[in-house]
MDTraj code that builds the backbone (N, CA, C; nanometers):
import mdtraj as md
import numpy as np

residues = "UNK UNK UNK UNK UNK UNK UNK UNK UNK UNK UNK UNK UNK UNK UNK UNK UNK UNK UNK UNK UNK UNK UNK UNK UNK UNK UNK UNK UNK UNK UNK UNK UNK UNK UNK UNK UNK UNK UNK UNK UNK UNK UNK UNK UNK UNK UNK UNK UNK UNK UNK UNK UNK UNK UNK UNK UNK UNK UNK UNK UNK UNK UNK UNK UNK UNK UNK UNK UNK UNK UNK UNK UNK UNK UNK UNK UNK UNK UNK UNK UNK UNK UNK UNK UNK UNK UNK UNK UNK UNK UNK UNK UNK UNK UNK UNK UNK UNK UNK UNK UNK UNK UNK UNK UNK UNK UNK UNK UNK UNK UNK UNK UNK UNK UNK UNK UNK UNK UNK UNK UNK UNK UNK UNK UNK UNK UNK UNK UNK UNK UNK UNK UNK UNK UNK UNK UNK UNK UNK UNK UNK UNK UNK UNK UNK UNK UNK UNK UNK UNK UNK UNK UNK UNK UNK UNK UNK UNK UNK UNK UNK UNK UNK UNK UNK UNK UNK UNK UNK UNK UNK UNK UNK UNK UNK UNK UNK UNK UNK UNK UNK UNK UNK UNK UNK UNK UNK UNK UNK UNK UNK UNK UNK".split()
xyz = np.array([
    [9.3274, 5.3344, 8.6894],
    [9.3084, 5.4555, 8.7668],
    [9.4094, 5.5605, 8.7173],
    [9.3650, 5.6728, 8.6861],
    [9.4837, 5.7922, 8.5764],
    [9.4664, 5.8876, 8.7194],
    [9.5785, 5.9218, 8.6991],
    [9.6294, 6.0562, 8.7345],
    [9.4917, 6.1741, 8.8067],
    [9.4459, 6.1959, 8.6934],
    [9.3348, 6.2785, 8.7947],
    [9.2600, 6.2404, 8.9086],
    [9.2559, 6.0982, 8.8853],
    [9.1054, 6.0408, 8.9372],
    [9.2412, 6.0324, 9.0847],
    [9.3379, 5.9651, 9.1121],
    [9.4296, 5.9770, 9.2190],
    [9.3952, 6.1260, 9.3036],
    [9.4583, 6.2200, 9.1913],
    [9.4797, 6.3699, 9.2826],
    [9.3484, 6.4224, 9.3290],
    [9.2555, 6.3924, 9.2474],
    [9.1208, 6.4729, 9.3387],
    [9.0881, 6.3822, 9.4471],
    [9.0790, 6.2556, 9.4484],
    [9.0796, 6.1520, 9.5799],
    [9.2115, 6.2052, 9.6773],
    [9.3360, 6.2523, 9.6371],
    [9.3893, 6.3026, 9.7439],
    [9.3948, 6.4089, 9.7961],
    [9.3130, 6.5077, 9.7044],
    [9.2595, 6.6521, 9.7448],
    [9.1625, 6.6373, 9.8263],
    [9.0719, 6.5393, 9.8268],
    [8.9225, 6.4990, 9.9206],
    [8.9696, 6.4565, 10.0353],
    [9.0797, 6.3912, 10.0116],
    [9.0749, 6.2755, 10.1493],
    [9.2285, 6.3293, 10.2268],
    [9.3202, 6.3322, 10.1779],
    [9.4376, 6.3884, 10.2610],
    [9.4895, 6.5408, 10.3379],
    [9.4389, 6.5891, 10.1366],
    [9.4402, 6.7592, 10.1934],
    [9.3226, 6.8462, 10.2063],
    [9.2390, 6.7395, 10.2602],
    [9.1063, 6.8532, 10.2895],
    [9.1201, 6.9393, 10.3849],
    [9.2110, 6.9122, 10.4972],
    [9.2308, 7.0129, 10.6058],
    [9.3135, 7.1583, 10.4950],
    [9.3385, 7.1011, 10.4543],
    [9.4721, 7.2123, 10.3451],
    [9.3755, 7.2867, 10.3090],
    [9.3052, 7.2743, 10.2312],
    [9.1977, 7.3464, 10.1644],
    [9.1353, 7.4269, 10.2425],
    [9.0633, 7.4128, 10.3675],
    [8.9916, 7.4338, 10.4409],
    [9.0794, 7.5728, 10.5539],
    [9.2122, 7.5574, 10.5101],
    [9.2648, 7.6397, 10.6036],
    [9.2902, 7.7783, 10.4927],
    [9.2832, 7.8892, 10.5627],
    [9.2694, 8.0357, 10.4593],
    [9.4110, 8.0635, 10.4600],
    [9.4897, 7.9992, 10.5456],
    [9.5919, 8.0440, 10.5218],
    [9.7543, 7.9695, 10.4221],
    [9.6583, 7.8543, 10.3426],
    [9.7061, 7.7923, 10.3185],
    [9.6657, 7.7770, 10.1474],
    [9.7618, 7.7532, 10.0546],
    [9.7064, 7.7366, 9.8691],
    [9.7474, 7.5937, 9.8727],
    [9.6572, 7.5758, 9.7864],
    [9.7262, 7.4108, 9.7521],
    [9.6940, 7.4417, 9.5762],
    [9.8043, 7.4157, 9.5261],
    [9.8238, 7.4791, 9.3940],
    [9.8369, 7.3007, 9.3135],
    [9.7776, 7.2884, 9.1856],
    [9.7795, 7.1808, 9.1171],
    [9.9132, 7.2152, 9.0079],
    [10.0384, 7.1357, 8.9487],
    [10.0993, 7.2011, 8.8650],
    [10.1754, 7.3129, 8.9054],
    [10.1995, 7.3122, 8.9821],
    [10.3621, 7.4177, 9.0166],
    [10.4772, 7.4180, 8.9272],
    [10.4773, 7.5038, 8.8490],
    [10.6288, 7.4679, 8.7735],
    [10.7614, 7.5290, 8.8788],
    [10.8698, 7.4122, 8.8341],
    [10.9655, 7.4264, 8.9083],
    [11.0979, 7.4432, 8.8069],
    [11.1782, 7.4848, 8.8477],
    [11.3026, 7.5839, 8.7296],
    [11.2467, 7.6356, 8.5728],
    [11.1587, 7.7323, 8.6065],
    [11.1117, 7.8195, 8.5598],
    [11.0050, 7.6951, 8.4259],
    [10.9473, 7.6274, 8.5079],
    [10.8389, 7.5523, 8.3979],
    [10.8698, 7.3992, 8.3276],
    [11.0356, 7.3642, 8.3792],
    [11.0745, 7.2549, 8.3315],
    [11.0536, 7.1633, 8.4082],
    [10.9953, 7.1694, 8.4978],
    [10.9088, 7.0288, 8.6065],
    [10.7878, 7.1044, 8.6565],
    [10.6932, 7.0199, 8.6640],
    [10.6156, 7.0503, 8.7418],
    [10.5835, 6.9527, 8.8640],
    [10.5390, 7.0331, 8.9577],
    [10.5018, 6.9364, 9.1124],
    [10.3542, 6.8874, 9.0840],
    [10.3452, 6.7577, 9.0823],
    [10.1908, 6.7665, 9.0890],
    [10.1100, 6.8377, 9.1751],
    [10.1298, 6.8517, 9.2826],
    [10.0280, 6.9145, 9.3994],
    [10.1435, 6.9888, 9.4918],
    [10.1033, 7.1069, 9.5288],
    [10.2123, 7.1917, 9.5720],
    [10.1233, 7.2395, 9.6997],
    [10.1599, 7.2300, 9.7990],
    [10.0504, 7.2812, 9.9685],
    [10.1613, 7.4241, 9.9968],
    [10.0977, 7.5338, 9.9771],
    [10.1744, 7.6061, 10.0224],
    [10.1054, 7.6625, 10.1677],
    [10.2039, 7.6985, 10.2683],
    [10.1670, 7.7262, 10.3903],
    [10.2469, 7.7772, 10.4753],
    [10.3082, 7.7274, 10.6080],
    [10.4232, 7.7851, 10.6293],
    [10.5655, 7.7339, 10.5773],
    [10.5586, 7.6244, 10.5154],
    [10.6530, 7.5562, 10.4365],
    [10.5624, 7.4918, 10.2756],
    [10.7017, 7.5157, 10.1873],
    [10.6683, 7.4464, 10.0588],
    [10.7091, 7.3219, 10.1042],
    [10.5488, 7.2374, 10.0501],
    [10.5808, 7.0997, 10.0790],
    [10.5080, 7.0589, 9.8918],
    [10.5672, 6.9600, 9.8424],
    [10.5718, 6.8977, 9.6792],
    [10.5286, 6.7836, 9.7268],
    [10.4390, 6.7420, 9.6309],
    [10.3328, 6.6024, 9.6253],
    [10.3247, 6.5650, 9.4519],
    [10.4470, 6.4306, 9.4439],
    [10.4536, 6.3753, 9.2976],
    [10.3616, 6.2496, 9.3049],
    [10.2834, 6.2470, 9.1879],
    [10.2134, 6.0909, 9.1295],
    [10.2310, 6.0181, 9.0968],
    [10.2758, 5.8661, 9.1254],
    [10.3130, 5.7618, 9.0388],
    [10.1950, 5.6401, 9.0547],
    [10.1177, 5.6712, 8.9289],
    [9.9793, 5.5468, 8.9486],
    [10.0325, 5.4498, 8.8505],
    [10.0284, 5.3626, 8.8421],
    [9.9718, 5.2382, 8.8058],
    [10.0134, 5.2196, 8.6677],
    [9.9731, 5.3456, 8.6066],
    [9.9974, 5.3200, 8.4765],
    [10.1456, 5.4267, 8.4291],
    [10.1828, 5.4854, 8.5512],
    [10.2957, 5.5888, 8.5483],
    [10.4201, 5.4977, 8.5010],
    [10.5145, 5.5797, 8.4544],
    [10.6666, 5.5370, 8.4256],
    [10.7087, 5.5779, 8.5147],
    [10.8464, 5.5625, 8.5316],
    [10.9169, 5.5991, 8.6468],
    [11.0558, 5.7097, 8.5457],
    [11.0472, 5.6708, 8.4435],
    [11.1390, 5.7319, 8.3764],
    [11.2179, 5.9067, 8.4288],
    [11.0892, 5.9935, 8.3970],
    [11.0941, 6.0953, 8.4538],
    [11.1579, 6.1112, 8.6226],
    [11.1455, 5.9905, 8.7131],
    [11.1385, 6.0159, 8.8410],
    [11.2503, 6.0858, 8.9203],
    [11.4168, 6.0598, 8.8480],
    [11.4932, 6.0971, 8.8740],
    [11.5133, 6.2947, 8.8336],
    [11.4701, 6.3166, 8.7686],
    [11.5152, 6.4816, 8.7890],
    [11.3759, 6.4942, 8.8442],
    [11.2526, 6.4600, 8.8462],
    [11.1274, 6.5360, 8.9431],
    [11.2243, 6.5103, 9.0739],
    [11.2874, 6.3879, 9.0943],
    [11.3150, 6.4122, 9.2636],
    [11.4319, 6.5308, 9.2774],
    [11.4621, 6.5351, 9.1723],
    [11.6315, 6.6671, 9.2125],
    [11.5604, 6.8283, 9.2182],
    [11.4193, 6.8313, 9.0949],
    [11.3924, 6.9642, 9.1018],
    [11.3411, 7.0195, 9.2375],
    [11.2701, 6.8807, 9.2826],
    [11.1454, 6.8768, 9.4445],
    [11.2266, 6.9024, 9.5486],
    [11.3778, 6.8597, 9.5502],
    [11.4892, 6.8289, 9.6166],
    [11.5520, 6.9890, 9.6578],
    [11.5388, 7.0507, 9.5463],
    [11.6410, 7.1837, 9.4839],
    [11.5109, 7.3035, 9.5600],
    [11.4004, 7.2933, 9.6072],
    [11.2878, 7.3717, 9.5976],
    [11.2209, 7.3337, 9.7533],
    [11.1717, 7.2372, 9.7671],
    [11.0894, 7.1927, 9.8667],
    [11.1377, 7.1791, 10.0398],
    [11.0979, 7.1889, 10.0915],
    [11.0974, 7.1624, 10.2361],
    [11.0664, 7.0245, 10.2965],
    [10.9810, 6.9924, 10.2292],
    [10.9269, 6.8519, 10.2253],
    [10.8345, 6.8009, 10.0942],
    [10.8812, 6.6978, 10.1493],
    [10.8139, 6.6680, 9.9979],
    [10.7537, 6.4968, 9.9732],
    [10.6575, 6.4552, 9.9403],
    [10.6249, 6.3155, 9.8879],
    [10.5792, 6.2408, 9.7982],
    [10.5770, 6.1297, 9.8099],
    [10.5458, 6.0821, 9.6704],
    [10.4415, 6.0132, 9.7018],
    [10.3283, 6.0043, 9.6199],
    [10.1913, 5.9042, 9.6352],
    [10.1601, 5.8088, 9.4762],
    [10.2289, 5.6938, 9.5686],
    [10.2801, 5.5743, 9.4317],
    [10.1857, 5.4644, 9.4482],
    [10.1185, 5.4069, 9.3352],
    [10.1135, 5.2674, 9.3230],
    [10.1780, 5.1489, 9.3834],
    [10.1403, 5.0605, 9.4544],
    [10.2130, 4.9235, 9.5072],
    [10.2838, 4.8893, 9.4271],
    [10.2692, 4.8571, 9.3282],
    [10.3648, 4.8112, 9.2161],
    [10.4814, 4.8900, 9.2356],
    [10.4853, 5.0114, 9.1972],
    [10.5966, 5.0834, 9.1661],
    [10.6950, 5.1190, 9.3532],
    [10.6388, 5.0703, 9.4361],
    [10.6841, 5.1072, 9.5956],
    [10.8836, 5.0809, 9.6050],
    [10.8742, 4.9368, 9.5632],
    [11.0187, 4.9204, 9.5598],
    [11.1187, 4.9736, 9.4965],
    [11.0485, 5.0349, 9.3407],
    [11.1552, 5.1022, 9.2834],
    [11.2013, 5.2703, 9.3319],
    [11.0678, 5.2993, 9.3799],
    [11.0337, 5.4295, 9.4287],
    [11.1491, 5.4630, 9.5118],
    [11.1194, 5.3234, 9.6485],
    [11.2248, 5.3835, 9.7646],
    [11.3666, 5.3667, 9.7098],
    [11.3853, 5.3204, 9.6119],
    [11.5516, 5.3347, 9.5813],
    [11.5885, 5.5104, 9.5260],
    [11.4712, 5.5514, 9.4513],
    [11.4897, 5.6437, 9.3484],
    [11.5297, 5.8140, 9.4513],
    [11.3854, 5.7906, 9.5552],
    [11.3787, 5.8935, 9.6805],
    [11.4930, 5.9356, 9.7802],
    [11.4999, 6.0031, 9.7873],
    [11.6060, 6.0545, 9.9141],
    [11.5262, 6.0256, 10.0351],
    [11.5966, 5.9414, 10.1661],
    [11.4924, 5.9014, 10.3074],
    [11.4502, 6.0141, 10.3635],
    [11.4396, 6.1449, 10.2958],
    [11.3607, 6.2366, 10.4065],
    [11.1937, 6.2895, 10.3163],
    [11.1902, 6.2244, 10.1743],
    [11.0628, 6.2411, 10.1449],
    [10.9520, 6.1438, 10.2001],
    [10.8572, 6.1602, 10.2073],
    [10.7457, 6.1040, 10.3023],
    [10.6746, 6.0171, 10.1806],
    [10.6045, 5.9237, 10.2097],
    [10.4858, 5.7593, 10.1189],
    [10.4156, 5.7629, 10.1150],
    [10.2907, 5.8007, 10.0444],
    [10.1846, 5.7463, 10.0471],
    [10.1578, 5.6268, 9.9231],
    [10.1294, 5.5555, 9.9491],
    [10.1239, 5.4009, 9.8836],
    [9.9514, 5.4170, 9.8574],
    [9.9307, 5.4146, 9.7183],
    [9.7309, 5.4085, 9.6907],
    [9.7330, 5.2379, 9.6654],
    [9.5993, 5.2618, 9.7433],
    [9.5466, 5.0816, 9.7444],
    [9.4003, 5.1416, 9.7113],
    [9.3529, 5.0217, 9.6961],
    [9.1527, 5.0539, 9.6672],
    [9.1319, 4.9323, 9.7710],
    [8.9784, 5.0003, 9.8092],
    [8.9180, 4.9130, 9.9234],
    [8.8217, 4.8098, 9.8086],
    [8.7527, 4.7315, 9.8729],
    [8.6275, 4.6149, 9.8428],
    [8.5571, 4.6974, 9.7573],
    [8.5732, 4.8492, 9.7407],
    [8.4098, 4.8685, 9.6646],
    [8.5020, 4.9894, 9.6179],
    [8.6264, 4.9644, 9.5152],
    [8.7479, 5.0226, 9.4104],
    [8.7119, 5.1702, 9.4833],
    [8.7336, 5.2054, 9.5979],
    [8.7698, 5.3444, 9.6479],
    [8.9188, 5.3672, 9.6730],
    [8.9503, 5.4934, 9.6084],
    [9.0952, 5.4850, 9.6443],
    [9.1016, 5.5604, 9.7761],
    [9.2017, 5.4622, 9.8460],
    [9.2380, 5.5227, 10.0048],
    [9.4123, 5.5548, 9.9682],
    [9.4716, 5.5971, 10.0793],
    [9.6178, 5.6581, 10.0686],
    [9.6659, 5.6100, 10.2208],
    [9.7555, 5.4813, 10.1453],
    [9.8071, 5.4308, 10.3160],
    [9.9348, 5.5174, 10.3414],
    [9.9416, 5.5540, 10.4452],
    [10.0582, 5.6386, 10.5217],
    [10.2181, 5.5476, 10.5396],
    [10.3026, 5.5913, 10.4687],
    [10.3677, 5.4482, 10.4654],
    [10.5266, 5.4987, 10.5544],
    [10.5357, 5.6365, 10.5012],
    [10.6595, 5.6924, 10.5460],
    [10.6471, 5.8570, 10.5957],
    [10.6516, 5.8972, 10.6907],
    [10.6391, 6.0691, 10.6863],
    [10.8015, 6.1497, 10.6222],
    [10.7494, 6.2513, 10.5483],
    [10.8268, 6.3411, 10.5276],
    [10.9229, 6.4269, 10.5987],
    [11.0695, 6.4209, 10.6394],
    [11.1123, 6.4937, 10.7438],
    [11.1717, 6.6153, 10.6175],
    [11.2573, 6.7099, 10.7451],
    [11.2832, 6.8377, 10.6545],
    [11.3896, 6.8499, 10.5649],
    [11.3921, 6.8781, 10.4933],
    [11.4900, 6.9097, 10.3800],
    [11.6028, 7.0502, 10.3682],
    [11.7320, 6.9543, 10.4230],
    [11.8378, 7.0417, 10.4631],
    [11.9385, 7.0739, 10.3376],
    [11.8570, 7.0297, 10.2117],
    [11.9464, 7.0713, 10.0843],
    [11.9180, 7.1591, 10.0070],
    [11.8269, 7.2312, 10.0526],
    [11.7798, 7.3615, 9.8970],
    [11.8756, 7.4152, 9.8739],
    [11.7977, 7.4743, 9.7131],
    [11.9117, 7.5419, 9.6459],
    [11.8089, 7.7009, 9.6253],
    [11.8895, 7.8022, 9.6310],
    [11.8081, 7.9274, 9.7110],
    [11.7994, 7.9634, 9.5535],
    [11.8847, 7.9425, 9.4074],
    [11.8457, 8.0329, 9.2907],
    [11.6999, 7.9592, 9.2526],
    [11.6525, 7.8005, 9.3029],
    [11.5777, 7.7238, 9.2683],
    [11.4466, 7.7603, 9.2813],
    [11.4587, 7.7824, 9.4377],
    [11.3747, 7.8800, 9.4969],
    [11.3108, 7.9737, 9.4230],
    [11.3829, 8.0726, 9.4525],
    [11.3589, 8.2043, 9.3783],
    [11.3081, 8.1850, 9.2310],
    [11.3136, 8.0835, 9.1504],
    [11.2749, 8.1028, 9.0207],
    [11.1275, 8.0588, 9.0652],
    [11.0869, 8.0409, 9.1778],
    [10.8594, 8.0430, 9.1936],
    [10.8632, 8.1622, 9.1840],
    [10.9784, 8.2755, 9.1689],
    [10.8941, 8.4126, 9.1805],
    [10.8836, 8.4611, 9.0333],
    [10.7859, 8.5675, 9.0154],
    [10.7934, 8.6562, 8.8735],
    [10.9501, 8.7255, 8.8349],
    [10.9343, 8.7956, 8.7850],
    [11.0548, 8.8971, 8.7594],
    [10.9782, 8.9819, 8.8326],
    [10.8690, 9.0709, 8.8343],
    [10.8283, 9.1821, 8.9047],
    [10.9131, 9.1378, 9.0969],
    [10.8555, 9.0328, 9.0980],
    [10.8779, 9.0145, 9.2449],
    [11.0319, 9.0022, 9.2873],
    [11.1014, 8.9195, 9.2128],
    [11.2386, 8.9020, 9.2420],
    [11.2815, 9.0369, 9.2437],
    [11.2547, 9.1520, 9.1644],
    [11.3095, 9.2838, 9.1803],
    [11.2451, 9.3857, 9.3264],
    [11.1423, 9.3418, 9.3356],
    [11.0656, 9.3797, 9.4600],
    [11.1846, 9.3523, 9.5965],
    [11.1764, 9.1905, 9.5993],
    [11.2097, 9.1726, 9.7192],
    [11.3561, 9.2403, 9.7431],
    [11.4451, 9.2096, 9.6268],
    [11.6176, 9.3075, 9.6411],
    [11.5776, 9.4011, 9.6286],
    [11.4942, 9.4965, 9.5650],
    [11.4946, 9.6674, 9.6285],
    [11.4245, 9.6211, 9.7727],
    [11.3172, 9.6181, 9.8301],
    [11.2756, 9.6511, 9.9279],
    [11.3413, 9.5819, 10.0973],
    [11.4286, 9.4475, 10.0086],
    [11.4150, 9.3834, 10.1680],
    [11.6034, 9.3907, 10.1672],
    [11.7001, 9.3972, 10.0692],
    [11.8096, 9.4181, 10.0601],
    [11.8638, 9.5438, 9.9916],
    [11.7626, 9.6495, 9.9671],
    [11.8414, 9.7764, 9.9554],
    [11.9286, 9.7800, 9.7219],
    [11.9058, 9.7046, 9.6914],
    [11.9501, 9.6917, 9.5752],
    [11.9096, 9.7856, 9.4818],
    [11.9550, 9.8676, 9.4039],
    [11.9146, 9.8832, 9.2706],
    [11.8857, 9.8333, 9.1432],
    [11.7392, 9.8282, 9.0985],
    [11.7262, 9.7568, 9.0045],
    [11.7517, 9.7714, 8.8997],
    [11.8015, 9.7429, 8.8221],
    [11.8317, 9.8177, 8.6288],
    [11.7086, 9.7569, 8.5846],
    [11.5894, 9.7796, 8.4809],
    [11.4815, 9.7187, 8.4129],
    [11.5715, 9.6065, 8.3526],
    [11.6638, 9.6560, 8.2691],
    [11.7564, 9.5535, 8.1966],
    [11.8222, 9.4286, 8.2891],
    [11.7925, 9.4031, 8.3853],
    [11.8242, 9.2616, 8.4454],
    [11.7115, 9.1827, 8.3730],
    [11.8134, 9.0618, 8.3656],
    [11.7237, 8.9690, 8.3418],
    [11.6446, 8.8738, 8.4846],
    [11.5722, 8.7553, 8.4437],
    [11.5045, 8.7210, 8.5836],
    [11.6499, 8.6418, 8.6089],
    [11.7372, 8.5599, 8.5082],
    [11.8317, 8.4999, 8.5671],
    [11.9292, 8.6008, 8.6661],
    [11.9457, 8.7259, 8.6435],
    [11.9929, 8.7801, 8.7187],
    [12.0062, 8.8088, 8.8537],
    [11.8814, 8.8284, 8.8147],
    [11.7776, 8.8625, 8.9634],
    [11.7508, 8.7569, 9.0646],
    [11.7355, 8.6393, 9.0365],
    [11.7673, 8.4890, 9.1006],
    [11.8826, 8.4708, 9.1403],
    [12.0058, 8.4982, 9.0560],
    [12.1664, 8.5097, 9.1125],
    [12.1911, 8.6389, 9.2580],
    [12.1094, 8.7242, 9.1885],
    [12.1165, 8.8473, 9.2915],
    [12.0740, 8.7994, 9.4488],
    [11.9482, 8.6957, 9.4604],
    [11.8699, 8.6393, 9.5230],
    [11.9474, 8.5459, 9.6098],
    [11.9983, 8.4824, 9.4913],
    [12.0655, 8.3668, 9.5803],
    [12.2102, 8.4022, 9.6522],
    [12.2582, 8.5136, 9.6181],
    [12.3669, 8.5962, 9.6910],
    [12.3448, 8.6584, 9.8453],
    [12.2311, 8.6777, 9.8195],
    [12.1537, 8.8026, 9.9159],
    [12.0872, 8.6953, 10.0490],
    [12.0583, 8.5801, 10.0017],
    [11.9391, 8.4851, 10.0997],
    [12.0180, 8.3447, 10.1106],
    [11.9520, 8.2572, 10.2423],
    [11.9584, 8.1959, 10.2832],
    [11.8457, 8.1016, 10.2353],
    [11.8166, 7.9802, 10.2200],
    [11.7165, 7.8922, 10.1906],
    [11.5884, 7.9085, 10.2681],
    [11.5811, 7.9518, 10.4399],
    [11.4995, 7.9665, 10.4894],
    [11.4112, 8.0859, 10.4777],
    [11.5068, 8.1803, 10.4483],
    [11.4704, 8.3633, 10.4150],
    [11.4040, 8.3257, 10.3308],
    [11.4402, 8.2941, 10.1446],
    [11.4122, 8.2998, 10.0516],
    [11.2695, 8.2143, 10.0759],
    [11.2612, 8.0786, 10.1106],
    [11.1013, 8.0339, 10.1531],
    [11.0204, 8.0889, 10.1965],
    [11.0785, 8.1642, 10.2769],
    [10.9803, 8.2546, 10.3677],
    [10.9503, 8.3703, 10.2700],
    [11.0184, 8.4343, 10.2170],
    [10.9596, 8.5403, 10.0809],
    [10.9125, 8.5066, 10.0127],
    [10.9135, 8.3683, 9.9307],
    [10.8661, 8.3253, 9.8521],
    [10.7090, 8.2934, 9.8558],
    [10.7033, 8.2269, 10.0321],
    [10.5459, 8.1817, 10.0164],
    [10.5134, 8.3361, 10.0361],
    [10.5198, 8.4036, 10.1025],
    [10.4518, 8.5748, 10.0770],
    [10.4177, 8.5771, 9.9936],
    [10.4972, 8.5824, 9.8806],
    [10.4503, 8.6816, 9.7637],
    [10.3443, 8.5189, 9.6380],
    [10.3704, 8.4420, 9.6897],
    [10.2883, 8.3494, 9.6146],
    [10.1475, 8.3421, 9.6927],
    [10.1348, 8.3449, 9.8093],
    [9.9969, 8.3974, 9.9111],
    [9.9960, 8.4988, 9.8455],
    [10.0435, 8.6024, 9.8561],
    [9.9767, 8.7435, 9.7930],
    [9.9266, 8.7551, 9.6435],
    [9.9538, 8.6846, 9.5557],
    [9.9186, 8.6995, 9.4147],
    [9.7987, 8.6947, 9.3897],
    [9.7171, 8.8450, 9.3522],
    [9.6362, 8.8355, 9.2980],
    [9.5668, 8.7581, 9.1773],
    [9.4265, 8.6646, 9.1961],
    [9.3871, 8.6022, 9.0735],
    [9.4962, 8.5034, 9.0004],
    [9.5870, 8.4462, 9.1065],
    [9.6480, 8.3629, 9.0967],
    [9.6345, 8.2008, 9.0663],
    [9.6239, 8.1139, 8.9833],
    [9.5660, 8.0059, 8.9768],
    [9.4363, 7.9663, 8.9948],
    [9.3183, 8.0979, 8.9134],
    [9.1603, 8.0968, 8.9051],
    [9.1199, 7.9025, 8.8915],
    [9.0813, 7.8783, 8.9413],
    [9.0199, 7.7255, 8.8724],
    [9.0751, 7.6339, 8.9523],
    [9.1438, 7.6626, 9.0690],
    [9.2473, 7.5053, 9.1170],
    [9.1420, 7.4573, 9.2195],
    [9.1776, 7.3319, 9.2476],
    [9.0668, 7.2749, 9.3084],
    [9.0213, 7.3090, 9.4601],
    [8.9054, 7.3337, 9.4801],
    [8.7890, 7.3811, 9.5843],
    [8.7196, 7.2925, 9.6236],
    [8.7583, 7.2597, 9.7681],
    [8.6823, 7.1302, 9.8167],
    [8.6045, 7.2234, 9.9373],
])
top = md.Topology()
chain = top.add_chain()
for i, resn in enumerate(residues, 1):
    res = top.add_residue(resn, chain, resSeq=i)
    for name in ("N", "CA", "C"):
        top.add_atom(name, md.element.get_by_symbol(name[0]), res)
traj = md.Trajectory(xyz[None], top)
């Protein structure tokens, strides 16, 4: 069972309410510190919540910085692992990401047993944040919501430092899903259930 065949069974079956709500993206591939991780499944809504894959045929290698970038970014966040891989998982996780454990029924359907819920995540890091935004936007939000002057010549690292000076982890989430709800023609093609 690969990777896709998992996430669209958990796009059908877990986050169909997600989908179904207008006020809510569920984005496939989120890059996180500017493209050097990606989230497998990203629910954006009133909180960023991160959804990583570990099937069957996954390594775990990678698992340690996906959990620091998900860690550095997310509100909540979980992992939907293979039985096999369950024990190494819960060592790797911090106890406030949430389980889903994939099993297949009598007739190889994949189901998603509920194993642990996700509580909230009191460690973000606010420049982490801020790098889901463009450069257009990071300059948006310090002129319009903190009064800043922009030079064109900032860079986006700047503008993320500027960010993370200016905001709090909860502020910056809260701007962040705005302007990622607002993006026009944003992620044409992601999945539509």
């Amino acid at each position: 069972m690969t990777d896709p065949i998992i996430r669209t069974a958990f796009h059908k079956d877990i986050l169909k309410s997600a989908h179904q709500d207008v006020d809510t993206i569920v984005v496939d591939e989120l890059g996180l510190k500017n493209g050097q991780v990606r989230a497998d499944i990203a629910v954006l809504n009133g909180k960023l919540v991160g959804y990583e894959i570990k099937g069957e045929r996954d390594s775990l290698v990678r698992l340690l910085p996906q959990v620091d970038a998900y860690s550095e970014v997310f509100e909540k966040a979980y992992i939907i692992t293979a039985e096999k891989h369950l024990d190494k998982v819960m060592k790797y996780i911090p106890e406030w990401w949430g389980i889903y454990v994939i099993k297949l029924n009598s007739d190889n359907k994949i189901l998603f047993q509920y194993e642990r819920k996700a509580m909230l995540n009191e460690s973000r890091d606010v420049y982490r944040i801020a790098q889901l935004l463009w450069k257009s936007e990071a300059a948006e939000i310090l002129s319009h919501h903190f009064g800043y002057k922009i030079k064109s010549v900032y860079t986006r690292q700047q503008l993320y430092s500027l960010l993370a000076e200016a905001c709090n982890p909860n502020l910056m989430s809260e701007l962040v899903l705005k302007y990622l709800k607002n993006r026009e023609g944003w992620r044409i093609g992601q999945p539509q259930l």
